[in-house]
Residue frames as a rotation matrix with the C-alpha (Angstrom) as fourth column:
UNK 1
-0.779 -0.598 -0.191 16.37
-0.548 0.499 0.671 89.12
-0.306 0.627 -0.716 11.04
UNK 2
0.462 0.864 -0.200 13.75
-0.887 0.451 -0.101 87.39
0.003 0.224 0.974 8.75
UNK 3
-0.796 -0.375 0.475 14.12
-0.251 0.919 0.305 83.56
-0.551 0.123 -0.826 8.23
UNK 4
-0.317 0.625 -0.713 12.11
-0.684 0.370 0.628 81.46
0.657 0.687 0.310 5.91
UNK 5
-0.920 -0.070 0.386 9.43
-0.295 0.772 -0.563 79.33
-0.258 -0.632 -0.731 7.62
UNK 6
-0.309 0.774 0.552 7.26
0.687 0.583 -0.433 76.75
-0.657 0.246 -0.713 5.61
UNK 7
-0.179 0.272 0.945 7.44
0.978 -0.057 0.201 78.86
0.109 0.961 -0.256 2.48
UNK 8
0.958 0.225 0.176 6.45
0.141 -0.909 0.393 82.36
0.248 -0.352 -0.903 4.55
UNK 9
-0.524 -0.815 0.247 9.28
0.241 -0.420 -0.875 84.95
0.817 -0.399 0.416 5.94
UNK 10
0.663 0.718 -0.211 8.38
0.397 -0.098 0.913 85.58
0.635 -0.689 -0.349 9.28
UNK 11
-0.108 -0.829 0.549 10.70
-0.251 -0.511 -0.822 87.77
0.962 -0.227 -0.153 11.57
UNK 12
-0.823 -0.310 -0.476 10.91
0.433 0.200 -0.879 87.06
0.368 -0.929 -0.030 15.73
UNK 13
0.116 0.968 0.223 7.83
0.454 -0.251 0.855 88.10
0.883 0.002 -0.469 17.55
UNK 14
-0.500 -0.425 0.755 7.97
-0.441 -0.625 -0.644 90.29
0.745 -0.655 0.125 20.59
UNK 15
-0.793 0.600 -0.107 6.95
0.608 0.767 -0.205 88.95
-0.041 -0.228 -0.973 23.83
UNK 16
-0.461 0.808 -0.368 3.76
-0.205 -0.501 -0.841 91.94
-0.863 -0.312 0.396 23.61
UNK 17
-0.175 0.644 -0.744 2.69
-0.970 0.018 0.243 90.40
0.170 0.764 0.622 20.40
UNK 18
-0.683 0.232 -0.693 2.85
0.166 0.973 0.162 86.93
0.712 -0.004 -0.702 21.48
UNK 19
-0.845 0.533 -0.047 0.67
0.121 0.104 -0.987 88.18
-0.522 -0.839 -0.152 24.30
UNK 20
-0.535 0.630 -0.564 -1.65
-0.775 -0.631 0.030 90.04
-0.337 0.453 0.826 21.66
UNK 21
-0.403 0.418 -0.814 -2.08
-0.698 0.435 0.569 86.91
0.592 0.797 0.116 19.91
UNK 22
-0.820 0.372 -0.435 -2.91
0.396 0.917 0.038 84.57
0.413 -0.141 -0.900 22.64
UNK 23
-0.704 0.594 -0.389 -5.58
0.117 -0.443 -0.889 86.82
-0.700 -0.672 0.242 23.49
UNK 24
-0.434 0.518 -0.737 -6.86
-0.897 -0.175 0.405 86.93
0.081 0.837 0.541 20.17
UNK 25
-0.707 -0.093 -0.701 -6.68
-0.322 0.925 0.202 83.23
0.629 0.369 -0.684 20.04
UNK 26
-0.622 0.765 -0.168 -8.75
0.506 0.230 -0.831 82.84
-0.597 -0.602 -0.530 23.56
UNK 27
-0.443 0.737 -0.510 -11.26
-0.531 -0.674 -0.514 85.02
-0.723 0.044 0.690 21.92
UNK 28
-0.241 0.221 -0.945 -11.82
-0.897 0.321 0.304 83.07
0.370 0.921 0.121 18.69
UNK 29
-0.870 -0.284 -0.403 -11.61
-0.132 0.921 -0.366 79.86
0.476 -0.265 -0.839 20.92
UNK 30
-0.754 0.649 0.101 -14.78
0.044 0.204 -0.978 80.83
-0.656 -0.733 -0.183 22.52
UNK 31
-0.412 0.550 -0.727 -16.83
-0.829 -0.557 0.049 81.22
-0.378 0.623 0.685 19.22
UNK 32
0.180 0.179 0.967 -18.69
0.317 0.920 -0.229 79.16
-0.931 0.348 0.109 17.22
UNK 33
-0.670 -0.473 0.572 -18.01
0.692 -0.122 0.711 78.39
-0.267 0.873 0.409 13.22
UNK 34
0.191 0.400 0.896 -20.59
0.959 -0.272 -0.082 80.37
0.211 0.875 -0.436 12.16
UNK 35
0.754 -0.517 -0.404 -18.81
0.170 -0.442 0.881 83.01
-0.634 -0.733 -0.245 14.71
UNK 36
0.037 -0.993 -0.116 -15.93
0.215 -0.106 0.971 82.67
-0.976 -0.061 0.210 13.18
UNK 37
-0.367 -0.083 0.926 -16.88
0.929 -0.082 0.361 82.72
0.046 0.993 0.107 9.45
UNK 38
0.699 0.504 0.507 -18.59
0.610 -0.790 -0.056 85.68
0.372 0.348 -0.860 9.79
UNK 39
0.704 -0.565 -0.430 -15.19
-0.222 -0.750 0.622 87.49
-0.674 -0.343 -0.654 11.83
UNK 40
-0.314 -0.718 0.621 -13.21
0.678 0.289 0.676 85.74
-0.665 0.634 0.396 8.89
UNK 41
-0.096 0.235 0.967 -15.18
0.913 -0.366 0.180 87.53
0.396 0.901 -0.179 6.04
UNK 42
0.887 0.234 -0.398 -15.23
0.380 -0.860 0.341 90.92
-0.262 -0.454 -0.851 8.15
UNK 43
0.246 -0.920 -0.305 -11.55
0.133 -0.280 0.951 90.67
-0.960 -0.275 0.054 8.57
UNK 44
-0.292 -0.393 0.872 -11.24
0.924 0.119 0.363 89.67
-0.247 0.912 0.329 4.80
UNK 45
0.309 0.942 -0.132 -13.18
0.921 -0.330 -0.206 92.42
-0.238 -0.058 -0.970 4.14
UNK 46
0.797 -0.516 -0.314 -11.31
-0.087 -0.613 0.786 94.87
-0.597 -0.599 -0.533 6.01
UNK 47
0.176 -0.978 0.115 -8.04
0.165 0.145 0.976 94.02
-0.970 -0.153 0.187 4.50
UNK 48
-0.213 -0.100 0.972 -9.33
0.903 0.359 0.235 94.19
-0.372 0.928 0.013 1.27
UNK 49
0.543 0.527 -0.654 -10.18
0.792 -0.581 0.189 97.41
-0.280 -0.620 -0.733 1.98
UNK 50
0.670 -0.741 -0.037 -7.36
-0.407 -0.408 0.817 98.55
-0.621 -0.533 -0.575 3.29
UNK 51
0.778 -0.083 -0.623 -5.45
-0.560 0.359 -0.747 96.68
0.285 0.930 0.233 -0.03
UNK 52
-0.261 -0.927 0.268 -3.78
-0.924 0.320 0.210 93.89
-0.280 -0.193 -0.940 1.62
UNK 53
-0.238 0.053 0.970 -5.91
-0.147 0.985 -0.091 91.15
-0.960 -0.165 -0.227 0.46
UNK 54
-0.034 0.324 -0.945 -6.22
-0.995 -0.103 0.001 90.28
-0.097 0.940 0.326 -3.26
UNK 55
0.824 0.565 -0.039 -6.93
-0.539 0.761 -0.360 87.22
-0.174 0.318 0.932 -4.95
UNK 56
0.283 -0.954 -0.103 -3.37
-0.510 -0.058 -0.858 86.82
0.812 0.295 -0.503 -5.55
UNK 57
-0.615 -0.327 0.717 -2.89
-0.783 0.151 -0.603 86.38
0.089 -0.933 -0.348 -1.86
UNK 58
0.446 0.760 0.472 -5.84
-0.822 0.557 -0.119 84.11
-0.354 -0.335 0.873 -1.23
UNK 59
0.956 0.100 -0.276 -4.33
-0.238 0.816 -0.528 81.69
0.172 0.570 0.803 -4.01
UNK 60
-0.226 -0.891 -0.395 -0.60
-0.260 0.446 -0.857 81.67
0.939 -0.091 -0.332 -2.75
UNK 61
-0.406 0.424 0.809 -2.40
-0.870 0.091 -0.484 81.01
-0.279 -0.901 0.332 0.71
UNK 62
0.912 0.407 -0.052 -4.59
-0.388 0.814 -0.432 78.09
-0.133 0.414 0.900 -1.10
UNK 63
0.732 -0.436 -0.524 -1.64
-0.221 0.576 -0.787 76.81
0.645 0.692 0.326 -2.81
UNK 64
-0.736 -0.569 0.368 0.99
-0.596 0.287 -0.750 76.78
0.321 -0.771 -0.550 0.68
UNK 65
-0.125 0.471 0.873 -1.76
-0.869 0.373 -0.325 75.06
-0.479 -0.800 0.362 2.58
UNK 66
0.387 0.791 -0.474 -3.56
-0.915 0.394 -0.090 73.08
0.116 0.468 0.876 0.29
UNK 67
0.062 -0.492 -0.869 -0.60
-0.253 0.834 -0.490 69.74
0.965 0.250 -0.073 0.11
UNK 68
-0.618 -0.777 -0.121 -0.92
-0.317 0.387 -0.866 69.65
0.720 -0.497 -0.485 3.79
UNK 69
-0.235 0.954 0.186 -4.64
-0.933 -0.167 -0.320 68.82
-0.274 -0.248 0.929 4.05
UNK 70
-0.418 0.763 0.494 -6.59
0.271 0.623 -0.734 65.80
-0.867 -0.173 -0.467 4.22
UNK 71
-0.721 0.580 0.379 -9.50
0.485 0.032 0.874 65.24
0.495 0.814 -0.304 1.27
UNK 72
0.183 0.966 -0.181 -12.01
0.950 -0.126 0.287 66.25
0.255 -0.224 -0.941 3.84
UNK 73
0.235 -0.291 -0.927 -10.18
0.546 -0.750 0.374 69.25
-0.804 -0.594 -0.017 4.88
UNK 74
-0.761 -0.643 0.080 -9.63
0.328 -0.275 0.904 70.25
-0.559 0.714 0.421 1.32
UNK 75
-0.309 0.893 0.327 -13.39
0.764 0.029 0.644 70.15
0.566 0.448 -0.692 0.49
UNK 76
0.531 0.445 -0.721 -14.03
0.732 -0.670 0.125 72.86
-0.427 -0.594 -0.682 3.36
UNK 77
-0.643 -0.636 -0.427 -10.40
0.204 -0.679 0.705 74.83
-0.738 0.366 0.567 2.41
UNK 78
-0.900 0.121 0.419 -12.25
0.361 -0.334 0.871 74.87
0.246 0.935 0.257 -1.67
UNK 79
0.119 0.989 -0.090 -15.39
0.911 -0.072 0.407 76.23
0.396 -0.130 -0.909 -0.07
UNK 80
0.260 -0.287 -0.922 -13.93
0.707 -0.594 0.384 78.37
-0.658 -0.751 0.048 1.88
UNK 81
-0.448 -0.894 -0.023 -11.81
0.488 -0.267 0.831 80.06
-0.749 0.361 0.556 -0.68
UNK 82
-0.512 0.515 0.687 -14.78
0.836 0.117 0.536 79.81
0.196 0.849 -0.491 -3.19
UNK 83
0.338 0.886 -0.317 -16.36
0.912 -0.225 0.344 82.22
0.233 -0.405 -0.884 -0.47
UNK 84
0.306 -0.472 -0.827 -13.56
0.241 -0.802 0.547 85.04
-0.921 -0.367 -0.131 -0.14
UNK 85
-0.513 0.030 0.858 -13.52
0.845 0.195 0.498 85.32
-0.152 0.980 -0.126 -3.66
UNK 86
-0.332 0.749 0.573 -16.57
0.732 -0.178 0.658 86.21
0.595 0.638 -0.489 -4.11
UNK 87
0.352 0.320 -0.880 -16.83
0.897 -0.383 0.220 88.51
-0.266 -0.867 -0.422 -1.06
């Protein structure tokens, strides 16, 4: 069964994906940012690839997030964004 949560549909997670992800999550937790930007633009990469990321997506992503940022967090988010663009 999907439900609606915070604008996304998102369906029940099994518990072997909730393991998957906190294992992801320890992994990313041990990087640094420039770590992580550079496995962000891989992944973007990858997905774009593989046609799941378009600009479309990026901007309904930009546009859910964006009202629940901070000014200073909004200056990194419009970098950020400015950079998967253009990737």
């Amino acid at each position: 069964m999907k439900k609606k949560n915070g604008g996304f549909y998102s369906r029940e997670t099994t518990e072997r994906e909730q393991e998957e992800l906190r294992e992801k999550v320890g992994e990313y937790a041990s990087m640094s940012s420039d770590e992580l930007l550079d496995e962000l633009f891989a992944q973007a990469a990858a997905a774009r690839r593989r046609g799941e990321l378009d600009d479309k997506k990026l901007n309904e992503f930009y546009n859910g997030v964006y009202g629940m940022l901070n000014a200073a967090q909004r200056r990194k988010l419009d970098i950020l964004m400015q950079a998967l663009r253009s990737h």
